[in-house]
DSSP file (Angstrom, degrees, kcal/mol; ACC not computed):
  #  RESIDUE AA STRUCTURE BP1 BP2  ACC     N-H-->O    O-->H-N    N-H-->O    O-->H-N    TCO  KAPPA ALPHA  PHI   PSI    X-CA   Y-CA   Z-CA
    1    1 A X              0   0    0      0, 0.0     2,-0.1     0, 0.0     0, 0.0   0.000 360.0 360.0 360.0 128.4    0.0    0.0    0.0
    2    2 A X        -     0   0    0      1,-0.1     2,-0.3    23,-0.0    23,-0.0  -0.556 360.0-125.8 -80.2 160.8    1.3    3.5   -1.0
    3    3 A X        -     0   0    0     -2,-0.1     2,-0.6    23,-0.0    23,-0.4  -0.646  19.4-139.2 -98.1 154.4    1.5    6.0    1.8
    4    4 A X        -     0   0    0     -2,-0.3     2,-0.4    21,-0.1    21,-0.2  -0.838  16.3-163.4-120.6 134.6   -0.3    9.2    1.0
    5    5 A X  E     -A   24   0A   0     19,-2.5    19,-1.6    -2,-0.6     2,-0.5  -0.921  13.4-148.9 -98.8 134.0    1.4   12.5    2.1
    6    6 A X  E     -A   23   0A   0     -2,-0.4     2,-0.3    17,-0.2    17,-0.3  -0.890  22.0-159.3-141.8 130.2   -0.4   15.7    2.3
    7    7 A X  E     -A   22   0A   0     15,-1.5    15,-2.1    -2,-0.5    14,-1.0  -0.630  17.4-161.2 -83.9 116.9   -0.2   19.3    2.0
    8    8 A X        -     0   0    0     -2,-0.3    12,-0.1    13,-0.2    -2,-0.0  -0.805  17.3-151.6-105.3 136.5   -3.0   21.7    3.8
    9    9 A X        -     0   0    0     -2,-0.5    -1,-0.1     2,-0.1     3,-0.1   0.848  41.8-121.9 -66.5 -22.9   -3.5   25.2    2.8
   10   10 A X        +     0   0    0      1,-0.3     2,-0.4     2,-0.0    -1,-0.1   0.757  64.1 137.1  78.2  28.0   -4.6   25.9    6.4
   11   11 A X    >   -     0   0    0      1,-0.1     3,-1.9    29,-0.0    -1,-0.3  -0.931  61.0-127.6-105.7 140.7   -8.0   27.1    5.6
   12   12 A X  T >> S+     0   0    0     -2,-0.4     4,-1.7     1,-0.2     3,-1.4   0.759 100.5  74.1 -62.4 -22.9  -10.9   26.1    7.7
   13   13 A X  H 3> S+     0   0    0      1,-0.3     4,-1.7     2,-0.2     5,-0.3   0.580  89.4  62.1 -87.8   3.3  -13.0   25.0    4.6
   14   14 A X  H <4>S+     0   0    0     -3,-1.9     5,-1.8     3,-0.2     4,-0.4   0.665 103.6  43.6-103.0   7.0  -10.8   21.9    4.3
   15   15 A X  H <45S+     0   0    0     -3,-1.4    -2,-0.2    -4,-0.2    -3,-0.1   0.716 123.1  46.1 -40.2 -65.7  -11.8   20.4    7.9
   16   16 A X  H  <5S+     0   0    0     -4,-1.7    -3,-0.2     1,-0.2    -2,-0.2   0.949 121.3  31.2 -71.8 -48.8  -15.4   21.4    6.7
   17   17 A X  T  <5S-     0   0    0     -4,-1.7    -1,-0.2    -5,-0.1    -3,-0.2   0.946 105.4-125.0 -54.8 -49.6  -15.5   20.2    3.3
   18   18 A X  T   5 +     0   0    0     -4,-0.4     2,-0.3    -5,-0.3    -3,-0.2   0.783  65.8 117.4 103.2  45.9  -13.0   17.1    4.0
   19   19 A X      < -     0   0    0     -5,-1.8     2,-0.3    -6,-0.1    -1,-0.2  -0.717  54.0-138.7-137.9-179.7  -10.3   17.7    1.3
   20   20 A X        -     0   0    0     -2,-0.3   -12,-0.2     1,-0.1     3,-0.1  -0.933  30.0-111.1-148.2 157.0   -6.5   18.4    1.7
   21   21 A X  S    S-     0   0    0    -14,-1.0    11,-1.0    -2,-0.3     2,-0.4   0.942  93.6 -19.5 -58.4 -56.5   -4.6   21.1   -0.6
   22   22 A X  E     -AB   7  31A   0    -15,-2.1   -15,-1.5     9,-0.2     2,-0.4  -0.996  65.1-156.8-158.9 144.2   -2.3   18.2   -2.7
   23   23 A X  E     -AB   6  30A   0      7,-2.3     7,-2.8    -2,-0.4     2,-0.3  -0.968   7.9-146.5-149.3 125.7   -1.5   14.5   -1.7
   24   24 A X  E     -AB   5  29A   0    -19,-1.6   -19,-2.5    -2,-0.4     2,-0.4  -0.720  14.5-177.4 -88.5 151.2    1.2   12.6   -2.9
   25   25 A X  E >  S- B   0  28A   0      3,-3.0     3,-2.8    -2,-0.3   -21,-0.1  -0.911  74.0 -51.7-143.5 130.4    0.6    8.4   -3.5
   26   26 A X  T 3  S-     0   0    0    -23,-0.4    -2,-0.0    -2,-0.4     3,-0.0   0.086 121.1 -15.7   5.2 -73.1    3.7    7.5   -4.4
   27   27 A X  T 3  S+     0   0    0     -2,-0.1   100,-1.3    -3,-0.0     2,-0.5  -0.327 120.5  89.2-117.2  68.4    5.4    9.3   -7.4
   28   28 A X  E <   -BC  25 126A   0     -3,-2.8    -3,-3.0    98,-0.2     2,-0.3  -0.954  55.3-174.2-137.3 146.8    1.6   10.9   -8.3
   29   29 A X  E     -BC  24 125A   0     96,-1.9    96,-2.1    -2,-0.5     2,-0.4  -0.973   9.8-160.2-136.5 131.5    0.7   14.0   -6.7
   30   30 A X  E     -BC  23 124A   0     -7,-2.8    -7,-2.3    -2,-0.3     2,-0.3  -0.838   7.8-160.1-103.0 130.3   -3.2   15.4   -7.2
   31   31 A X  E     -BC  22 123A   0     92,-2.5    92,-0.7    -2,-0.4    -9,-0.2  -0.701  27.8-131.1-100.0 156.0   -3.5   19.7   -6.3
   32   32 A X  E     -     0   0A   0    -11,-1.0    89,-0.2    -2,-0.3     2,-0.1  -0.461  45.5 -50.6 -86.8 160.4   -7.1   20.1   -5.7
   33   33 A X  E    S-     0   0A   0     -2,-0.2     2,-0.4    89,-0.1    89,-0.2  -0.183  70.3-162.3 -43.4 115.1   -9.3   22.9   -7.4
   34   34 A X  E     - C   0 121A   0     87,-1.1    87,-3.5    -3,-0.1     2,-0.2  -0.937  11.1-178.1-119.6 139.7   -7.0   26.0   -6.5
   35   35 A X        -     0   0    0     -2,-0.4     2,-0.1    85,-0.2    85,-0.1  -0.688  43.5 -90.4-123.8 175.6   -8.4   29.4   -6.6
   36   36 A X  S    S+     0   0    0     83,-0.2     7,-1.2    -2,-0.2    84,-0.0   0.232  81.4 125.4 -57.9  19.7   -6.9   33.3   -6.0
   37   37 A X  E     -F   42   0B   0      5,-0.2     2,-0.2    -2,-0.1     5,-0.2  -0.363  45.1-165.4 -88.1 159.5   -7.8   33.1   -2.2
   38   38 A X  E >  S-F   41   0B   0      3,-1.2     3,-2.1     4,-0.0     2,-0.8  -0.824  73.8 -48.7-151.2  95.3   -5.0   33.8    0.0
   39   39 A X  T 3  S-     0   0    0      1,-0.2    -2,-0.0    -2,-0.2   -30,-0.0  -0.670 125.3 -32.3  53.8 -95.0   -6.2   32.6    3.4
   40   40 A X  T 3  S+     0   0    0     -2,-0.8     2,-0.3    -3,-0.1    -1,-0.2   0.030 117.6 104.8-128.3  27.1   -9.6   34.7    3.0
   41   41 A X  E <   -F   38   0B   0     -3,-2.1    -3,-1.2    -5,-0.0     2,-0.4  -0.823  69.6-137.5 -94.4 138.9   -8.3   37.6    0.9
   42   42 A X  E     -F   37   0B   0     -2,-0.3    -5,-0.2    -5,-0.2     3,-0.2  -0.871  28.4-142.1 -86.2 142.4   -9.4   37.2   -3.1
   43   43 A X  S    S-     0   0    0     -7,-1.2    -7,-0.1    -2,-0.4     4,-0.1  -0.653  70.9  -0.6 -71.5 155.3   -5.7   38.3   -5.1
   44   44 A X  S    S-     0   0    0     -2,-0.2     2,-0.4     1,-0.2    -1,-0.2   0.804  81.6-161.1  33.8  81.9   -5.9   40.4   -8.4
   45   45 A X  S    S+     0   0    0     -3,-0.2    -1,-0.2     1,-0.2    72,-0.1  -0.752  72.3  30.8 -79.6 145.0   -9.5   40.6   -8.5
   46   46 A X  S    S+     0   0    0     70,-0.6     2,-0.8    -2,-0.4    -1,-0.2   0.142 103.5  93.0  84.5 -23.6  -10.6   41.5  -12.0
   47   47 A X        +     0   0    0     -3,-0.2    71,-0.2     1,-0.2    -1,-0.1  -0.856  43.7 178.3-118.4 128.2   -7.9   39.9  -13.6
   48   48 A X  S >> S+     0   0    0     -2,-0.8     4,-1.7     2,-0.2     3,-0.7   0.778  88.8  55.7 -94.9 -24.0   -7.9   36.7  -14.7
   49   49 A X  H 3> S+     0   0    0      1,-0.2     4,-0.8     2,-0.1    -1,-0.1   0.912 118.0  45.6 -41.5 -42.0   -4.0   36.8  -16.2
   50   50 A X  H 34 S+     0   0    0      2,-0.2    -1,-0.2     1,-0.2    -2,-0.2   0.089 112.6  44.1 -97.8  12.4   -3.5   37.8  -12.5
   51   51 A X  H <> S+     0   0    0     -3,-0.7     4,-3.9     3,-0.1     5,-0.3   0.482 116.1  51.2-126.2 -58.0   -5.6   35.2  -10.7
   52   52 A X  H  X S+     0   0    0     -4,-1.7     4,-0.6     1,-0.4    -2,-0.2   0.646 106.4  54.7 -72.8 -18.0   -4.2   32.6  -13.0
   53   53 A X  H  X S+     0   0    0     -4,-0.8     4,-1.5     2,-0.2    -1,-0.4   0.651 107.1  42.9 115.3 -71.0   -1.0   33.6  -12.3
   54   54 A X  H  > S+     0   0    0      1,-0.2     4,-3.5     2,-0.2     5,-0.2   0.951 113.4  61.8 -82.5 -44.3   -0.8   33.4   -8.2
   55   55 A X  H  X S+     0   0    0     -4,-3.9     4,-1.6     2,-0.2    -1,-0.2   0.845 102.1  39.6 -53.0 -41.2   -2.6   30.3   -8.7
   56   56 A X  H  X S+     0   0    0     -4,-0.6     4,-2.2    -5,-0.3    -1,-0.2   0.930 115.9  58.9 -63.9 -49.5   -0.1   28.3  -10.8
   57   57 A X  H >X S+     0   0    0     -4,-1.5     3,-1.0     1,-0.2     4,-0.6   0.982 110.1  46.5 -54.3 -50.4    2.7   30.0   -8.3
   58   58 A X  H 3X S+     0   0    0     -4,-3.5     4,-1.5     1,-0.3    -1,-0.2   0.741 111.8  38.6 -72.8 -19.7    0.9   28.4   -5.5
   59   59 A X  H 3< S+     0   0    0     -4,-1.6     4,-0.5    -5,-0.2    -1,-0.3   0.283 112.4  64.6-109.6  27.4    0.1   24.9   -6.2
   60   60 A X  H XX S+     0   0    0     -4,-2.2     3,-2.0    -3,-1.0     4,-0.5   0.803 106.3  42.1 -50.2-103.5    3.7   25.0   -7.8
   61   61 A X  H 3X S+     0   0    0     -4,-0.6     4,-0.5     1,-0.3     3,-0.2   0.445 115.4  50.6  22.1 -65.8    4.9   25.7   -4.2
   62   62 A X  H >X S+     0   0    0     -4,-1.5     3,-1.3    -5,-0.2     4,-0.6   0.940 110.2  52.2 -19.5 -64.8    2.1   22.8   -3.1
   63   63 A X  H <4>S+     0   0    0     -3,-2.0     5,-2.9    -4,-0.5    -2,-0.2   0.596 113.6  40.7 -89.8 -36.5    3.7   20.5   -5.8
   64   64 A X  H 3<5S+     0   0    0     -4,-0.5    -1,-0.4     3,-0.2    -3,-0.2   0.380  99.5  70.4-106.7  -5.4    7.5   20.9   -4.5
   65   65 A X  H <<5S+     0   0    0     -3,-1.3    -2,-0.3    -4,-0.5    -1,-0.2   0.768 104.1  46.5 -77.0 -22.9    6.6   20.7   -0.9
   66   66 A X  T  <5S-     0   0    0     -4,-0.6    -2,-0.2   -61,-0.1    -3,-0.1   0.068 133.6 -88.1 -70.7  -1.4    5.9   17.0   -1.9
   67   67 A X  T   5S+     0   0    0      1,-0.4    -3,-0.2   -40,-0.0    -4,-0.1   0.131  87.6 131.6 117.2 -23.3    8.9   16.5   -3.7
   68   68 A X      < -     0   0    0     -5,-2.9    -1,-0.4    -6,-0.1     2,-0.3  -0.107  41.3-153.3 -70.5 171.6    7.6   17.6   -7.1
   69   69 A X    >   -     0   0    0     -3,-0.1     3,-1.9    -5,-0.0     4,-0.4  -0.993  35.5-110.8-149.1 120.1    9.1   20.0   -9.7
   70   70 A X  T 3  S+     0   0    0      1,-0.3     3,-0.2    -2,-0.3    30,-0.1   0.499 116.0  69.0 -40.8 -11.5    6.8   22.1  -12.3
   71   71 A X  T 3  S+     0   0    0      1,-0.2    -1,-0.3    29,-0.1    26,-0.0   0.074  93.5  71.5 -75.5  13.3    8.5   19.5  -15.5
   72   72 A X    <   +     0   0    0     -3,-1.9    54,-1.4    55,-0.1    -2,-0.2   0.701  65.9 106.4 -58.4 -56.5    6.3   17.1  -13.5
   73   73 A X  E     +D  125   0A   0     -4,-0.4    52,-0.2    52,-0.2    29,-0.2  -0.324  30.9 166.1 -65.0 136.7    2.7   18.4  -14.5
   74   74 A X  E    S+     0   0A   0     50,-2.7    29,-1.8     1,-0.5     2,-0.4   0.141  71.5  33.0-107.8 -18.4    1.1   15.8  -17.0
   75   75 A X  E     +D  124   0A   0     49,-1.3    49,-1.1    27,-0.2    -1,-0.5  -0.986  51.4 173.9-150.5 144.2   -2.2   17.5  -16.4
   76   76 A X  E     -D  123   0A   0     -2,-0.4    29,-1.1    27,-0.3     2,-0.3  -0.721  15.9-160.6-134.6 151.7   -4.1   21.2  -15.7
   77   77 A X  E     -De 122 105A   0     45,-0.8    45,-0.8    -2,-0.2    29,-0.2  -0.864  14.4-155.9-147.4 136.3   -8.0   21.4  -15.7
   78   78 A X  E     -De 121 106A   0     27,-0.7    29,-0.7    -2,-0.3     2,-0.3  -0.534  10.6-167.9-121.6  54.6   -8.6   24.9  -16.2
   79   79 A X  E     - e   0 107A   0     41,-0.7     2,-0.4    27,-0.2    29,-0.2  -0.435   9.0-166.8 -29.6  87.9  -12.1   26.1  -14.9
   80   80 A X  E     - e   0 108A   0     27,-2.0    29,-2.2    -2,-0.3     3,-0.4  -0.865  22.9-145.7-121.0 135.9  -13.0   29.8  -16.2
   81   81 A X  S    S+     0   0    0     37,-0.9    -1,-0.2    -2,-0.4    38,-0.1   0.816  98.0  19.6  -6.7 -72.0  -15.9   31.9  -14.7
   82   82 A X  S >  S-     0   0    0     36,-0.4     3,-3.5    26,-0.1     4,-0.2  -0.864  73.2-142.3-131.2  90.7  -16.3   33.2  -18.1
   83   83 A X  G >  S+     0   0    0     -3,-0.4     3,-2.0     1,-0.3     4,-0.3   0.695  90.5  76.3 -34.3 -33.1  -15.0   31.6  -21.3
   84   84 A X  G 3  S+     0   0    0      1,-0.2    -1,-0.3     2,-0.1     3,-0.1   0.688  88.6  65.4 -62.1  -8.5  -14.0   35.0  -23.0
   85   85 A X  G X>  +     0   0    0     -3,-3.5     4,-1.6     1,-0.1     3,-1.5   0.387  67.6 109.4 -80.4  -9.2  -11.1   35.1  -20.8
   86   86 A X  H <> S+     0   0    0     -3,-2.0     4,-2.1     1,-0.3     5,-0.1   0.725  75.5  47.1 -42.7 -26.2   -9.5   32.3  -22.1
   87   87 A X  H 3> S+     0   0    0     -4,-0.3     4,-0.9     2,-0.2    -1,-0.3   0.796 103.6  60.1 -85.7 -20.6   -6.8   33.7  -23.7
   88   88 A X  H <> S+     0   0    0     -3,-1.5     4,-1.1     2,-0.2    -2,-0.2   0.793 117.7  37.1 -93.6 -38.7   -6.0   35.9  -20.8
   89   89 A X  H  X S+     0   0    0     -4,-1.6     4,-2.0     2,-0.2    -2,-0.2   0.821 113.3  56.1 -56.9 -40.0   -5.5   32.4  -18.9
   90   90 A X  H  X S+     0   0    0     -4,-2.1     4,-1.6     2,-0.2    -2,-0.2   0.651 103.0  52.4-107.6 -36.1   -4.1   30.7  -21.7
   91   91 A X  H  X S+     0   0    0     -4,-0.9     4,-1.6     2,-0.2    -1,-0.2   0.969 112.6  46.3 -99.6 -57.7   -1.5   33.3  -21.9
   92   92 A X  H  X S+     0   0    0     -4,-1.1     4,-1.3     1,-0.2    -2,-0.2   0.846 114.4  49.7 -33.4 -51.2   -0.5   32.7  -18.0
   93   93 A X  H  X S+     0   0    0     -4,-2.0     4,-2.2     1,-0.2    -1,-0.2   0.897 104.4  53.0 -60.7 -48.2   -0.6   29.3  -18.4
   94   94 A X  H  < S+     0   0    0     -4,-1.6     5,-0.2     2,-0.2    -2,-0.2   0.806  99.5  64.1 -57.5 -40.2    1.5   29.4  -21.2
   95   95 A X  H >< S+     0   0    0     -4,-1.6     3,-0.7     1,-0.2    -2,-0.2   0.988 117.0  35.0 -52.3 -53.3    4.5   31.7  -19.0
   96   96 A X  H 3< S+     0   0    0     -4,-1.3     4,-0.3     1,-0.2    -2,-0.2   0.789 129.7  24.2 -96.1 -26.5    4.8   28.5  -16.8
   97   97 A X  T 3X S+     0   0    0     -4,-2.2     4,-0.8     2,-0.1    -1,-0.2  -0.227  83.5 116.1-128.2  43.6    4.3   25.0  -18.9
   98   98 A X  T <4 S+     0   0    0     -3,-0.7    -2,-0.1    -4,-0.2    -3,-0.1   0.858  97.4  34.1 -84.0 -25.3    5.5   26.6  -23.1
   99   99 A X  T  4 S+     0   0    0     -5,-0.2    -1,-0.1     1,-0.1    -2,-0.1   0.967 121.8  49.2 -91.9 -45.6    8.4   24.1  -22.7
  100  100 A X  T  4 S-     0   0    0     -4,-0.3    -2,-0.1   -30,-0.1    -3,-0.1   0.934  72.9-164.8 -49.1 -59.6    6.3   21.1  -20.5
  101  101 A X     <  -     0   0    0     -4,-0.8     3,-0.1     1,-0.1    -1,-0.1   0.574  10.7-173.1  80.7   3.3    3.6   21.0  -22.6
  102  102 A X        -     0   0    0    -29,-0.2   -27,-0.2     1,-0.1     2,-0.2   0.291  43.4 -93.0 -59.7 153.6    1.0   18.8  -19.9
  103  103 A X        -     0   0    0    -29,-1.8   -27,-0.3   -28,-0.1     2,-0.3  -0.590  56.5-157.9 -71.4 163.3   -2.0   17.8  -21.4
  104  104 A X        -     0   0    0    -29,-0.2     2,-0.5    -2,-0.2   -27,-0.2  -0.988  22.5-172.0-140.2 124.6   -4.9   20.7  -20.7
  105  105 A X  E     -e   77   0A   0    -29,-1.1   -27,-0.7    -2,-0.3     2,-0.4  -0.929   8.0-171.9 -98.0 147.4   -8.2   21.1  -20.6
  106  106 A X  E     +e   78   0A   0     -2,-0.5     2,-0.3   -29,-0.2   -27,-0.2  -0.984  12.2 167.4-145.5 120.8   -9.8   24.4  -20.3
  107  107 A X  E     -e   79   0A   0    -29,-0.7   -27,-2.0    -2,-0.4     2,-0.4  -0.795  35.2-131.9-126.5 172.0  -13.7   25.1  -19.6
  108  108 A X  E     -e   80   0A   0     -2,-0.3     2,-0.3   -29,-0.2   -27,-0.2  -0.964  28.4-162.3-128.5 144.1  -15.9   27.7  -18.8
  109  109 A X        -     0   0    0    -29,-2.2   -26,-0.1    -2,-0.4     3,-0.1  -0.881  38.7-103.5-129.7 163.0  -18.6   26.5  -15.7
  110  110 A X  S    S-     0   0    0     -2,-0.3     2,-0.2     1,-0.1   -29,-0.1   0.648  94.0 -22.0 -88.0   0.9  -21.8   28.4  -14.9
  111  111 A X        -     0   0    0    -31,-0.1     2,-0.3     2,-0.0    -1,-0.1  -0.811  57.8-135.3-179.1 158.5  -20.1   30.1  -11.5
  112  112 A X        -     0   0    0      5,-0.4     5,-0.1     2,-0.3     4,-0.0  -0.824  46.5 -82.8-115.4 164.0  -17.4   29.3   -9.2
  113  113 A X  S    S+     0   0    0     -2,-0.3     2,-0.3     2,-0.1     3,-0.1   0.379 118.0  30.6 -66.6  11.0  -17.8   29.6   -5.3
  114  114 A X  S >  S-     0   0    0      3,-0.3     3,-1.4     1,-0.1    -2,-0.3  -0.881  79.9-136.8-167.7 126.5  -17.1   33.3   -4.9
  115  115 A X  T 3  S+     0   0    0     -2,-0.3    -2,-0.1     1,-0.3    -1,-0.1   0.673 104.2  64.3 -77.9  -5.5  -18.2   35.7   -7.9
  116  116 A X  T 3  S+     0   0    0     -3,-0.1   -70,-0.6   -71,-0.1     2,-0.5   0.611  87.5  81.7 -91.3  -7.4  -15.1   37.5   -7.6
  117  117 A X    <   +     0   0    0     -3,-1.4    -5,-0.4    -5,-0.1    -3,-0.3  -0.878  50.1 176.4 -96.1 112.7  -13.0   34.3   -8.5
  118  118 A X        +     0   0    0     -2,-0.5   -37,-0.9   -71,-0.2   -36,-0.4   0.267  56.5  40.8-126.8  30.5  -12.8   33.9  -11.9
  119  119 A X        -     0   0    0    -39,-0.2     2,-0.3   -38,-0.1   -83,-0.2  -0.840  50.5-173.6-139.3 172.8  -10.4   30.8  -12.6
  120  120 A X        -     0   0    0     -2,-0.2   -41,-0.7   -41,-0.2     2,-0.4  -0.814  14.3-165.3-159.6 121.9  -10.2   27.5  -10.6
  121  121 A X  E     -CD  34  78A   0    -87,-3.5   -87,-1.1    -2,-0.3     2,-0.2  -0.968   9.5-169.1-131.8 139.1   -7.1   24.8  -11.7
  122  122 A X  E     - D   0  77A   0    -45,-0.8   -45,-0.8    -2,-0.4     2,-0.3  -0.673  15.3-167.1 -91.9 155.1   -6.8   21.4  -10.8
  123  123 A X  E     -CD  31  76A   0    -92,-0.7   -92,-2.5    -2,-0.2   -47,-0.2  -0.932  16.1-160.5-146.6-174.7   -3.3   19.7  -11.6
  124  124 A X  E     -CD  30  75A   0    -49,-1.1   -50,-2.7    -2,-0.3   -49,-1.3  -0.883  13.3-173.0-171.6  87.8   -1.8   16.1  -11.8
  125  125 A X  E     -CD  29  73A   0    -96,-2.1   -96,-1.9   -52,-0.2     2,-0.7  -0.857   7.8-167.7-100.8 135.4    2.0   15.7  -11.6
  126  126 A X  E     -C   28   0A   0    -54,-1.4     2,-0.5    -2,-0.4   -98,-0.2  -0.985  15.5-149.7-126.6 116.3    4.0   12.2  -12.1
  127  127 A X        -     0   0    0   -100,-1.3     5,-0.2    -2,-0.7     4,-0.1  -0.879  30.1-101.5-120.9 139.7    7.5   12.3  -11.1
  128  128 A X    >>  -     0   0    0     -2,-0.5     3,-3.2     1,-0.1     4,-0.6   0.064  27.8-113.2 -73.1 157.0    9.5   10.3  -12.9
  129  129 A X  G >4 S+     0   0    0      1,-0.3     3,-1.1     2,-0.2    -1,-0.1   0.774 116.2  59.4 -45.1 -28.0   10.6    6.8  -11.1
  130  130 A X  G 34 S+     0   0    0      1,-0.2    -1,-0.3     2,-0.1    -2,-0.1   0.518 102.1  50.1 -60.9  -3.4   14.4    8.0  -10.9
  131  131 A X  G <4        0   0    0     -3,-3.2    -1,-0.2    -4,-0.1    -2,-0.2   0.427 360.0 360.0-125.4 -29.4   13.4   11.2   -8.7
  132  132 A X    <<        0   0    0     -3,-1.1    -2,-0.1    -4,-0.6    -3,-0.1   0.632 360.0 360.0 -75.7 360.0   11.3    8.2   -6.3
């Protein structure tokens, strides 16, 4: 059985919900849906370049507190508020993984949990068995 390691943001809503920030299972590590929040402060409200942007910086940070390294990500899920913003995501996303490449999905959903949050990314990292 692998042993699962886990990273908490320290926010109450993961005791109330029942979730953890990122958990490694052996060389996979899962980030959970990460939004701008910064304990209960929204960042760069209005901007989704700027949203998208603290967000990648922070569950990078997750991702390497578990042993991972951003040439890791296999996978981003990209959640937008509003789908006319893609490119303004796309372009953020793009500063951090133009050389990685991970596969990506990118969607627009009819509201995320705070109307002032207007990205949400999930990610999926594999580090490879020589790094174990």
């Amino acid at each position: 059985m692998n042993h699962r390691t886990k990273v908490s943001s320290g926010t109450i809503w993961e005791d109330q919900v029942g979730y953890s920030r990122a958990i490694r299972v052996g060389n996979v590590i899962e980030i959970a849906g990460t939004t701008a929040m910064d304990g209960i402060q929204i960042q760069c409200p209005g901007d989704v370049f700027g949203q998208t942007t603290f967000i990648l910086q922070k569950m990078t940070k997750a991702m390497e507190s578990l042993g991972g390294q951003l040439q890791d990500v296999v996978r981003t899920r990209i959640y937008l508020a509003d789908i006319k913003f893609w490119e303004e995501a796309g372009r953020a996303h793009g500063a951090f993984f133009r050389e990685i490449k991970p596969v990506s999905t990118m969607l627009a959903v009819q509201a995320l949990i705070h109307p002032d949050l207007l990205v949400e990314i999930e990610m999926t990292a594999i580090i490879p068995q020589e790094h174990v």
